[in-house]
N, CA, C, O and CB atoms as a CASP TS submission, in Angstrom:
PFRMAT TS
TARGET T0000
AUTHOR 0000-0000-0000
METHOD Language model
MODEL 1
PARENT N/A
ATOM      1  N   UNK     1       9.927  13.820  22.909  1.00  0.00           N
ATOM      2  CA  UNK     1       8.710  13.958  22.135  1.00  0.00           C
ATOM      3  C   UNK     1       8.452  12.655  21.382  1.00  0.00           C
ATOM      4  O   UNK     1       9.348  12.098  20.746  1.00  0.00           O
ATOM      5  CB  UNK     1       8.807  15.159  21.157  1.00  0.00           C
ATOM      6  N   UNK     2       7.016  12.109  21.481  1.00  0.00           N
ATOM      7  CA  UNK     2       6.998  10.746  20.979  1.00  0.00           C
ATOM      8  C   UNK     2       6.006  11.257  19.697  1.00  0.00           C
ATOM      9  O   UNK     2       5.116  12.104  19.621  1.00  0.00           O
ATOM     10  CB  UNK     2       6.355   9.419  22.181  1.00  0.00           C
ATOM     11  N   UNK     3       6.577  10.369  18.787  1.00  0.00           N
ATOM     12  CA  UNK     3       5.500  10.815  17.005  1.00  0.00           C
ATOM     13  C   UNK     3       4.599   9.565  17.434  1.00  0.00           C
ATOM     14  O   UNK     3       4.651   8.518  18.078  1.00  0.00           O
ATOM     15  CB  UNK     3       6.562  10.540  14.742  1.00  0.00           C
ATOM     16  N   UNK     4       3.834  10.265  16.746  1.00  0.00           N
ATOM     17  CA  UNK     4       2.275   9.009  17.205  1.00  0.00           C
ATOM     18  C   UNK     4       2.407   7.931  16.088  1.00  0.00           C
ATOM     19  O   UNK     4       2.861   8.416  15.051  1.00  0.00           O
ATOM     20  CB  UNK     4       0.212   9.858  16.992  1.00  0.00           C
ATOM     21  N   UNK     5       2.140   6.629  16.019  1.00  0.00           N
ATOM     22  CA  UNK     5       2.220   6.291  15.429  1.00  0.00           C
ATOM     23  C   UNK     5       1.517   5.886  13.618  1.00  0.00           C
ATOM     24  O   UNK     5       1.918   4.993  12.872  1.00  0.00           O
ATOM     25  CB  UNK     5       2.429   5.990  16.230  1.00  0.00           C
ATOM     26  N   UNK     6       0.283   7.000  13.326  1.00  0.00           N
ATOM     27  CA  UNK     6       0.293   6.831  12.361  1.00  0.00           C
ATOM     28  C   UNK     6       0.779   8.243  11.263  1.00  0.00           C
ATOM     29  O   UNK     6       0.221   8.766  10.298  1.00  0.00           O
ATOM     30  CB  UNK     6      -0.868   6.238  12.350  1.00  0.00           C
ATOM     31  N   UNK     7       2.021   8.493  11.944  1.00  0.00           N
ATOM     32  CA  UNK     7       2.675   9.535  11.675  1.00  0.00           C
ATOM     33  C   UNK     7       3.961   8.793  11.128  1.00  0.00           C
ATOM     34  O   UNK     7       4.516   9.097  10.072  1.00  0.00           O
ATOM     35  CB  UNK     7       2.799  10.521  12.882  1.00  0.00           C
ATOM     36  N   UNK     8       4.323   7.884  11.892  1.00  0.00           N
ATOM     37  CA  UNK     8       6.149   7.668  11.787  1.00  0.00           C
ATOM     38  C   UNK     8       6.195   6.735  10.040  1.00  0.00           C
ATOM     39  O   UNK     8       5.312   6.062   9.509  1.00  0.00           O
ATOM     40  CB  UNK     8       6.999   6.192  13.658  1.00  0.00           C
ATOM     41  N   UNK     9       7.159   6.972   9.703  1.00  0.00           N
ATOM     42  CA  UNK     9       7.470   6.218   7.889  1.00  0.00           C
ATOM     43  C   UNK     9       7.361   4.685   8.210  1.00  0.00           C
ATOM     44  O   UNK     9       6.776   3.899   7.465  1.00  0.00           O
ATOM     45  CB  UNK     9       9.467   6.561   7.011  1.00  0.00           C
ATOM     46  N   UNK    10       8.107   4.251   9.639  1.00  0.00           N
ATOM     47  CA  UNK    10       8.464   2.680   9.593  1.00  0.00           C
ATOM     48  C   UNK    10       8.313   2.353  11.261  1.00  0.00           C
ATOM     49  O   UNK    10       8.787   2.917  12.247  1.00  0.00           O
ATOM     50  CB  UNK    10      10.285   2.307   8.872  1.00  0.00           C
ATOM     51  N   UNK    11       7.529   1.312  11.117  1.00  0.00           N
ATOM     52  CA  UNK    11       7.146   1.119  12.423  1.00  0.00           C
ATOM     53  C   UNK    11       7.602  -0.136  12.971  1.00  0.00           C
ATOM     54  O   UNK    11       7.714  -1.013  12.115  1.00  0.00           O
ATOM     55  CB  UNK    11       5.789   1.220  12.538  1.00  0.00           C
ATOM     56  N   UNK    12       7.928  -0.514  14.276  1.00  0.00           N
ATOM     57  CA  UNK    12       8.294  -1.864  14.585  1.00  0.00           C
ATOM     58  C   UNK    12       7.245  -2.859  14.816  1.00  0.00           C
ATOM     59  O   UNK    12       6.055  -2.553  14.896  1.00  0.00           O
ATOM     60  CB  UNK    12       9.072  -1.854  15.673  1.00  0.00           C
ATOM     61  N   UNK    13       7.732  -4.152  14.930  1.00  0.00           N
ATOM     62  CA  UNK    13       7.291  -5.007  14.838  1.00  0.00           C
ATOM     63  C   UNK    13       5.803  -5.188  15.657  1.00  0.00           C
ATOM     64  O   UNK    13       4.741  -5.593  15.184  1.00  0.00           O
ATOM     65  CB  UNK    13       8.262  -5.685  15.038  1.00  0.00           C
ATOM     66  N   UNK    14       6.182  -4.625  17.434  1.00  0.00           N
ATOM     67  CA  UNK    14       5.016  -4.373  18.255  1.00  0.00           C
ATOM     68  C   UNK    14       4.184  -3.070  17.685  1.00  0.00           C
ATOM     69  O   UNK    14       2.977  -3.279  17.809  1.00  0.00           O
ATOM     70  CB  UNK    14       5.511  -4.149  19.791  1.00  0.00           C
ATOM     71  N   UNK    15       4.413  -2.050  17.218  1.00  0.00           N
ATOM     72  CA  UNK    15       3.829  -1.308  16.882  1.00  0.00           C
ATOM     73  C   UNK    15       2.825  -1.453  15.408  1.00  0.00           C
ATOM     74  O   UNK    15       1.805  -0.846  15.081  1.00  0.00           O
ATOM     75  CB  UNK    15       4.706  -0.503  17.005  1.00  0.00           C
ATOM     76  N   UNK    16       3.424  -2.274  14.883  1.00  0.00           N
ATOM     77  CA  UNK    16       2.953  -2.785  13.273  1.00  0.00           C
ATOM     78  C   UNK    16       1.750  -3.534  14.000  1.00  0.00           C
ATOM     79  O   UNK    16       0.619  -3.216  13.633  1.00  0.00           O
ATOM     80  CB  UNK    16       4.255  -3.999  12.118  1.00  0.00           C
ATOM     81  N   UNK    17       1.865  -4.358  14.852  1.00  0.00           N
ATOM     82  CA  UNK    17       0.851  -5.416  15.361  1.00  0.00           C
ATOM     83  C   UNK    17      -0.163  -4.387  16.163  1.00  0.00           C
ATOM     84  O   UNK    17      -1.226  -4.784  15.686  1.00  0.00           O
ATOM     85  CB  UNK    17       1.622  -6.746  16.450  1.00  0.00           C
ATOM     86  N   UNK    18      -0.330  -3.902  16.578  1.00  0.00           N
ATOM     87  CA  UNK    18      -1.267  -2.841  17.601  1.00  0.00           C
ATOM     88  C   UNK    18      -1.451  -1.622  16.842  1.00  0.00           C
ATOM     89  O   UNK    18      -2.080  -0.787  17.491  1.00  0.00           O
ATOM     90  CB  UNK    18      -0.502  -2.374  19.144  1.00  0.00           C
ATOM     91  N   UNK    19      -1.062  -1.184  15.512  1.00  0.00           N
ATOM     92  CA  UNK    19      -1.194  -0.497  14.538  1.00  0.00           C
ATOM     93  C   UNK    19      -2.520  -1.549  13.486  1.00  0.00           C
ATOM     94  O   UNK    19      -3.469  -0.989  12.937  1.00  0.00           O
ATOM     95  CB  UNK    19       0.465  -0.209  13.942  1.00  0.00           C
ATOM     96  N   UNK    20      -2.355  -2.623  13.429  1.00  0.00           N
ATOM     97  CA  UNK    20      -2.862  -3.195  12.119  1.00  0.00           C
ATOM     98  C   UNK    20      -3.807  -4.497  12.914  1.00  0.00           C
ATOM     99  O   UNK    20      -4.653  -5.134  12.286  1.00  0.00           O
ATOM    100  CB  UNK    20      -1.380  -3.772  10.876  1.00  0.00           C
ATOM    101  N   UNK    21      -3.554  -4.703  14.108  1.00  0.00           N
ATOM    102  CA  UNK    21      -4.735  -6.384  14.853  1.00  0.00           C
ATOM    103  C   UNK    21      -4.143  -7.214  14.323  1.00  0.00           C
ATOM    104  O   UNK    21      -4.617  -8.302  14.650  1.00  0.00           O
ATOM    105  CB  UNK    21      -6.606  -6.782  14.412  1.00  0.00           C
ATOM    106  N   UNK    22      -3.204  -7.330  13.549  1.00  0.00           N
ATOM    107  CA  UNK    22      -1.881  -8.847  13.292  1.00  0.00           C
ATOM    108  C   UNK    22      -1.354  -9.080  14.520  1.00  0.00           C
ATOM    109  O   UNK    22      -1.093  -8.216  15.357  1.00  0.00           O
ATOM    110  CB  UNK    22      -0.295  -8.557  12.195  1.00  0.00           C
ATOM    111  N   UNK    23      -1.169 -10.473  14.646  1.00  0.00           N
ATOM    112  CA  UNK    23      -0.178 -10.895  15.319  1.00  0.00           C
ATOM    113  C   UNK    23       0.910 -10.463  15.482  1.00  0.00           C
ATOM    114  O   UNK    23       1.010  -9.542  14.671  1.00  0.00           O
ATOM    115  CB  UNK    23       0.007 -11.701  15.095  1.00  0.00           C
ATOM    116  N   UNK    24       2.367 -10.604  16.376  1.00  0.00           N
ATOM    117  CA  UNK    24       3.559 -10.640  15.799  1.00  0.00           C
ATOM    118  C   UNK    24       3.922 -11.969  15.465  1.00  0.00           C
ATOM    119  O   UNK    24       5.123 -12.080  15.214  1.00  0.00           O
ATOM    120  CB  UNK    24       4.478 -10.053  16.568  1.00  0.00           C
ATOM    121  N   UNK    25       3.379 -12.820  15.399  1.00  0.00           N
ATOM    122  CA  UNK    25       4.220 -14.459  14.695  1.00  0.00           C
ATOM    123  C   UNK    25       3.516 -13.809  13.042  1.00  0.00           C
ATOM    124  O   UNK    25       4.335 -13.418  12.210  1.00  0.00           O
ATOM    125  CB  UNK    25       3.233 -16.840  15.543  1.00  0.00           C
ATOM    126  N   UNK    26       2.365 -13.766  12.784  1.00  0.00           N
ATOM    127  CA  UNK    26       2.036 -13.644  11.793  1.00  0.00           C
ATOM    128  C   UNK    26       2.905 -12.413  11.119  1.00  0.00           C
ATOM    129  O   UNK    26       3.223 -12.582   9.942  1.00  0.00           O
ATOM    130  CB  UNK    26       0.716 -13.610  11.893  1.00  0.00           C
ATOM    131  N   UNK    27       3.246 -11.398  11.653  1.00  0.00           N
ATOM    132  CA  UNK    27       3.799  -9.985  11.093  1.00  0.00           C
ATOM    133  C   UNK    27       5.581 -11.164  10.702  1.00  0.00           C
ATOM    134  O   UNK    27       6.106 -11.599   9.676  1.00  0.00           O
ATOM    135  CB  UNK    27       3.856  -8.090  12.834  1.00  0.00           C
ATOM    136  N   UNK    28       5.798 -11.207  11.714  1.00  0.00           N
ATOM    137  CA  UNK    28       7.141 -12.105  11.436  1.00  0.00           C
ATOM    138  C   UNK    28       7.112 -13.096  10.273  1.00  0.00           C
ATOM    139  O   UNK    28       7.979 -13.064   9.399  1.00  0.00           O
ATOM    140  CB  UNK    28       7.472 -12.994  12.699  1.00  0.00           C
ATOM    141  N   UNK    29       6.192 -13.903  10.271  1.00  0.00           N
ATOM    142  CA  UNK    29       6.131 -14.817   9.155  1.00  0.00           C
ATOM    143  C   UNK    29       5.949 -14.511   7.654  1.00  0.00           C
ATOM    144  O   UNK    29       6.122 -15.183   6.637  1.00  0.00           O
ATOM    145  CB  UNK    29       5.197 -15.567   9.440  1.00  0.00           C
ATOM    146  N   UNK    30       5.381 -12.776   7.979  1.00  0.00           N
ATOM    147  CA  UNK    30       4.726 -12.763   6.453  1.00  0.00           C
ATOM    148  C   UNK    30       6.463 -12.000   5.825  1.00  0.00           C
ATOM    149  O   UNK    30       6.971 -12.210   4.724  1.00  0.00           O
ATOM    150  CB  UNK    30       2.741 -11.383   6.230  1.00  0.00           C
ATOM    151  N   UNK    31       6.958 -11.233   6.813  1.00  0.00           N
ATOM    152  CA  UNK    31       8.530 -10.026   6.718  1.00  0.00           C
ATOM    153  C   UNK    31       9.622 -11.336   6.673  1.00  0.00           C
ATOM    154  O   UNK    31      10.849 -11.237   6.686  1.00  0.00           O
ATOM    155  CB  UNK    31       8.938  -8.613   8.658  1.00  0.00           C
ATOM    156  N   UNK    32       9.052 -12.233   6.632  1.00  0.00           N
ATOM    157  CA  UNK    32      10.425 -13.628   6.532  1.00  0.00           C
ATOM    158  C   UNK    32      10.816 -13.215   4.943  1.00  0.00           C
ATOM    159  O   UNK    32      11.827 -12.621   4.569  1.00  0.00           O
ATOM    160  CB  UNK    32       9.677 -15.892   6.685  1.00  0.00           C
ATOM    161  N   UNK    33       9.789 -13.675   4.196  1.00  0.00           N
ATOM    162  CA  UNK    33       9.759 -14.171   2.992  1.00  0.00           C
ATOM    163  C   UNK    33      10.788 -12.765   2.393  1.00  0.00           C
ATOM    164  O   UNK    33      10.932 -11.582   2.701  1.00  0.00           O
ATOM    165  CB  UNK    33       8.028 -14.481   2.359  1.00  0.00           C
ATOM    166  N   UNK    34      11.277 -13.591   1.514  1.00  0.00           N
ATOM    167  CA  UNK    34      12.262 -12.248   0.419  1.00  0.00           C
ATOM    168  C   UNK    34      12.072 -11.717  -0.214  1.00  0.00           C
ATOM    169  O   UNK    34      12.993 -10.999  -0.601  1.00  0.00           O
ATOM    170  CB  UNK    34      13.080 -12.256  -0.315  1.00  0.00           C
ATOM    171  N   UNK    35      10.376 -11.551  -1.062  1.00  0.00           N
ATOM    172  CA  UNK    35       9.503 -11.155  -1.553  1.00  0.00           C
ATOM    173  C   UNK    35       9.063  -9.979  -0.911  1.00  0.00           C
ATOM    174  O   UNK    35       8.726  -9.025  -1.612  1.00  0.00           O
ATOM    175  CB  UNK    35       8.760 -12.019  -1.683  1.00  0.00           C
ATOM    176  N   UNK    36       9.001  -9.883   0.683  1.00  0.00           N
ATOM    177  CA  UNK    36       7.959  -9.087   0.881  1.00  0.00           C
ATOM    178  C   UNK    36       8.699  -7.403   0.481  1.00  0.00           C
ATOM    179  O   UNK    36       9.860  -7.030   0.316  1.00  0.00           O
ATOM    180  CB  UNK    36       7.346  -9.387   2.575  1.00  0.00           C
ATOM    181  N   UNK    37       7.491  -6.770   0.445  1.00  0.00           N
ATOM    182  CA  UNK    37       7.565  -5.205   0.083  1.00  0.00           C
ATOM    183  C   UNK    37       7.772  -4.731   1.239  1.00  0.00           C
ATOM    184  O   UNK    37       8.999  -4.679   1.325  1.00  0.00           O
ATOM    185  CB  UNK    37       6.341  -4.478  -0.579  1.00  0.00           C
ATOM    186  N   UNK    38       7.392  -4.407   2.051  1.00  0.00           N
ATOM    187  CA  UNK    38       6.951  -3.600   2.976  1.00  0.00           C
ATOM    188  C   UNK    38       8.006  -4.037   4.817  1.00  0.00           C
ATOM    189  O   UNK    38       7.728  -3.824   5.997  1.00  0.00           O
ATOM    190  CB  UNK    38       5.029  -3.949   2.890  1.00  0.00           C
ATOM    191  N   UNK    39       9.131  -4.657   4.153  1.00  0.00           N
ATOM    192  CA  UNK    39      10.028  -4.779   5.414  1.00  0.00           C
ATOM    193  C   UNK    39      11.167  -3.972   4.873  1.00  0.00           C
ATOM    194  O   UNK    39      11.384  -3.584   3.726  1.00  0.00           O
ATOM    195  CB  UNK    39      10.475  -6.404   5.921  1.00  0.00           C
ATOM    196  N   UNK    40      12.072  -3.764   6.361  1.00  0.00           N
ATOM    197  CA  UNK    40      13.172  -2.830   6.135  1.00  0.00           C
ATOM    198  C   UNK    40      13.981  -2.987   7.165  1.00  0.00           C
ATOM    199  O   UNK    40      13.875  -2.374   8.227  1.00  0.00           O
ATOM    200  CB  UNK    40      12.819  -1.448   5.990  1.00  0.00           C
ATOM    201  N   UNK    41      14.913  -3.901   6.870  1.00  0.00           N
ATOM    202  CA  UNK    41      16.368  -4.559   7.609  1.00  0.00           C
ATOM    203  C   UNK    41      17.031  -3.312   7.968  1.00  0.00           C
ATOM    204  O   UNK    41      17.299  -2.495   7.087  1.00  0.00           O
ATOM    205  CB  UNK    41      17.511  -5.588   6.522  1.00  0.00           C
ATOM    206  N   UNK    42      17.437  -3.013   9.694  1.00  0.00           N
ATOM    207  CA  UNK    42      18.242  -2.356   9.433  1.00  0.00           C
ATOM    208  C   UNK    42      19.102  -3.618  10.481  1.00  0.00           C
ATOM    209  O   UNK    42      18.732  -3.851  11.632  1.00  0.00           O
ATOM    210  CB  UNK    42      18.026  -0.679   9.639  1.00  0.00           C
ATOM    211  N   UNK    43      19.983  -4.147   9.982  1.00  0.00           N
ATOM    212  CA  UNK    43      21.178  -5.312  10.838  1.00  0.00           C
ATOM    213  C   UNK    43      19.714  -6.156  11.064  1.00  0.00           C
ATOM    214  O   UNK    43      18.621  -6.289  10.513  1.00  0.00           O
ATOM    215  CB  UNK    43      22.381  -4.629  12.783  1.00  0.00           C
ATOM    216  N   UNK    44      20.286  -6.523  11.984  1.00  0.00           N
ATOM    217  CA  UNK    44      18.722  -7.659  12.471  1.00  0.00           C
ATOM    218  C   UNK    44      17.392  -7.525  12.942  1.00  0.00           C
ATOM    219  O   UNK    44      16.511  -8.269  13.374  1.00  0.00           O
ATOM    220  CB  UNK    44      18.903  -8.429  13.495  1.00  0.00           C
ATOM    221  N   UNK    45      17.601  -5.951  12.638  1.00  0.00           N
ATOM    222  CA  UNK    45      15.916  -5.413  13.512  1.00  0.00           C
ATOM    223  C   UNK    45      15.288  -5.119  11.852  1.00  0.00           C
ATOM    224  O   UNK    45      15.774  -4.778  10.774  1.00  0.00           O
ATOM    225  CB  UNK    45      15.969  -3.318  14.999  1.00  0.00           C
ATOM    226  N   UNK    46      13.995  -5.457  12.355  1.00  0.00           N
ATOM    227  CA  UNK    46      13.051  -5.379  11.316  1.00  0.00           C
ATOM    228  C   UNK    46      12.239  -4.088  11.402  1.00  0.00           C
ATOM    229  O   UNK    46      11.752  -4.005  12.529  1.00  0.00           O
ATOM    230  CB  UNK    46      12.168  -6.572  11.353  1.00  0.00           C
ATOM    231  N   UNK    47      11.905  -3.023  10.606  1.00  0.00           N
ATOM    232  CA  UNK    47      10.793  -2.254  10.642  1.00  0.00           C
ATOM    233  C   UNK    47      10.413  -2.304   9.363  1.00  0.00           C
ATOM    234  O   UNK    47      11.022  -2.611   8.338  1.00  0.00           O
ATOM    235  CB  UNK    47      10.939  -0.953  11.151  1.00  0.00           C
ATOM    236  N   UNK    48       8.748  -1.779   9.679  1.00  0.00           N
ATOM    237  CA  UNK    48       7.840  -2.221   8.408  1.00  0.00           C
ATOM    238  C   UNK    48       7.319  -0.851   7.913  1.00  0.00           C
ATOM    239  O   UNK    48       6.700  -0.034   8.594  1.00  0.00           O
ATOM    240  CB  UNK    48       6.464  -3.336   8.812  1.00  0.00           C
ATOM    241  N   UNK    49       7.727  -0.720   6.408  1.00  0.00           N
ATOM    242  CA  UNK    49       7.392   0.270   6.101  1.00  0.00           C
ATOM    243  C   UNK    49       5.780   0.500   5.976  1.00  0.00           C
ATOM    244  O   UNK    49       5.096  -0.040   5.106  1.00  0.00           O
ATOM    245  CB  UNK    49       8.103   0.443   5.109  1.00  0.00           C
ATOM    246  N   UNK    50       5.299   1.343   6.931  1.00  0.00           N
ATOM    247  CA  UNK    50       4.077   1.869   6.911  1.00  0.00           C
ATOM    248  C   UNK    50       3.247   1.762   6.000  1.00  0.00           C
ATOM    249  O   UNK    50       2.351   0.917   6.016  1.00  0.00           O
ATOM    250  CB  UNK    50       4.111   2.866   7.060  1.00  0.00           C
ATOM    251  N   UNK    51       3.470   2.798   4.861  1.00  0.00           N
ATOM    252  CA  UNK    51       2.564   2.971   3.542  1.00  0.00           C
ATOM    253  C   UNK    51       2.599   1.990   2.971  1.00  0.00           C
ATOM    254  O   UNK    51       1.522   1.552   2.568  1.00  0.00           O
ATOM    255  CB  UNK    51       2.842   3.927   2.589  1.00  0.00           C
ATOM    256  N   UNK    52       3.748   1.286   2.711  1.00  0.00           N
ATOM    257  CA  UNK    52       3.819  -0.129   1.585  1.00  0.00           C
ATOM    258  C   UNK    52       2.662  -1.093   2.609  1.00  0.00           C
ATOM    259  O   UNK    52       1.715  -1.731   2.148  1.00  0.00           O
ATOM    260  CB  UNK    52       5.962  -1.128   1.386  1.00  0.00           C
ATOM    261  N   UNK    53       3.030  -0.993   4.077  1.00  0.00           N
ATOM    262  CA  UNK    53       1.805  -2.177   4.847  1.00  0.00           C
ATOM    263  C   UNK    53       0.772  -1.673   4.450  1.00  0.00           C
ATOM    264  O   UNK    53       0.074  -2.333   3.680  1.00  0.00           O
ATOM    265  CB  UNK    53       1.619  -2.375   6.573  1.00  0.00           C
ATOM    266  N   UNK    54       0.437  -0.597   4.778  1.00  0.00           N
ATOM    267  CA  UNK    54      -1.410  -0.310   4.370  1.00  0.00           C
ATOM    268  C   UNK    54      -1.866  -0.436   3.503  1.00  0.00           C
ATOM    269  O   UNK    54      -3.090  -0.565   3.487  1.00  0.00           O
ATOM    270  CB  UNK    54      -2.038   0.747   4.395  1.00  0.00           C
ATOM    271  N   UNK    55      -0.977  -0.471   2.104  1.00  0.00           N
ATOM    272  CA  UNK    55      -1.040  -0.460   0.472  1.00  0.00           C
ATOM    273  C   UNK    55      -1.764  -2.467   0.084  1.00  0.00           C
ATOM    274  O   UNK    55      -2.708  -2.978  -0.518  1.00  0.00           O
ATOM    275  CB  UNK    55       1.226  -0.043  -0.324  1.00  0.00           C
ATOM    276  N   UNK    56      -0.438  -2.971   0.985  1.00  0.00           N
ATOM    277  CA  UNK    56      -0.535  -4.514   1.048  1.00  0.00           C
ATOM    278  C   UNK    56      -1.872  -5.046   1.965  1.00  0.00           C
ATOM    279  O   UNK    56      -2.367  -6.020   1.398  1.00  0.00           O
ATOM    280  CB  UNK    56       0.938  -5.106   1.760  1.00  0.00           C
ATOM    281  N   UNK    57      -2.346  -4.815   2.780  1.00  0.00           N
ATOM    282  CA  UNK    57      -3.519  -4.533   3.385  1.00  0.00           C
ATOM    283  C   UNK    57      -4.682  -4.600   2.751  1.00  0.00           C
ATOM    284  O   UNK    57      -5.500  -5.519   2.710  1.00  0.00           O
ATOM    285  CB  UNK    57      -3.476  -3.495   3.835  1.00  0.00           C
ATOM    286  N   UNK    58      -4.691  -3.135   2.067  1.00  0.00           N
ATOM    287  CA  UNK    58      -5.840  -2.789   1.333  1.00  0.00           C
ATOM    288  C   UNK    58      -5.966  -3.953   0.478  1.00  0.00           C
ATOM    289  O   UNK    58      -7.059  -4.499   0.630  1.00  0.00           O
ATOM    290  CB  UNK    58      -5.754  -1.444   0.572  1.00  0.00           C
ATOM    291  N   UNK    59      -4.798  -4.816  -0.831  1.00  0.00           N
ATOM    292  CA  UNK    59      -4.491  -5.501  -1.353  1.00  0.00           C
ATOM    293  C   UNK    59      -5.536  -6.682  -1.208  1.00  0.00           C
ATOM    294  O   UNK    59      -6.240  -7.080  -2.136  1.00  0.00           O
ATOM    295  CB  UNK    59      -3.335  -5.543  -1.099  1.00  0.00           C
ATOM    296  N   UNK    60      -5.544  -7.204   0.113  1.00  0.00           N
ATOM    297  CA  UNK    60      -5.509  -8.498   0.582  1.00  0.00           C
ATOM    298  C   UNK    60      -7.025  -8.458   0.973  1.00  0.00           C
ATOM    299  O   UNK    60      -7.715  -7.539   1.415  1.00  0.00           O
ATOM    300  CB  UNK    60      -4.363  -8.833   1.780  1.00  0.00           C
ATOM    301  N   UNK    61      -7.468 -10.450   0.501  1.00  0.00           N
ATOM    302  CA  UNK    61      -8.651 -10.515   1.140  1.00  0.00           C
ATOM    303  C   UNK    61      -8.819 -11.075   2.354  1.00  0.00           C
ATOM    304  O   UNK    61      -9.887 -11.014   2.963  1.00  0.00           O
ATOM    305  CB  UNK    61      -9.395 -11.023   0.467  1.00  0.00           C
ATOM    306  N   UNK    62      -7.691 -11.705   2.820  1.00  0.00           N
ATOM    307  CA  UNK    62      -7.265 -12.179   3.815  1.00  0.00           C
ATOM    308  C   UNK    62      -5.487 -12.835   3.954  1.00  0.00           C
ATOM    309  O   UNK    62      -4.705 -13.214   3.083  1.00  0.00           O
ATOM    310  CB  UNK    62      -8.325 -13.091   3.976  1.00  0.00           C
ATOM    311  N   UNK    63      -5.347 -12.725   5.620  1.00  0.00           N
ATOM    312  CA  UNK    63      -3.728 -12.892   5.455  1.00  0.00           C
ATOM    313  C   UNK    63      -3.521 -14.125   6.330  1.00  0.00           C
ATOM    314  O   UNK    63      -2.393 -14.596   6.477  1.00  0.00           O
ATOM    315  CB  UNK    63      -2.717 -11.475   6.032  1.00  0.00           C
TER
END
């Protein structure tokens, strides 16, 4: 059974990008920084927490 994706808490990197019209260099570049909110290390894979992205989103006048 697949959860759709604007269902799941944390989404990956390809899914964040085809979820939101970002890039993945840009999704990567912004989840570098140590600042950001809305990433979530698990070992070396990155997923992006959903709500905190859409929150940061709304935020922004451009990225």
């Amino acid at each position: 059974m697949e959860v759709p994706i604007w269902e799941k808490s944390n989404l990956t990197l390809e899914e964040a990008a085809a979820y939101s019209n970002i890039g993945m260099h840009k999704l990567r570049e912004l989840t570098n920084d140590e600042t950001c909110k809305f990433v979530l290390w698990v070992g070396n894979k990155r997923l992006i927490k959903r709500q905190k992205f859409d929150a940061y989103i709304d935020s922004c006048y451009s990225i």
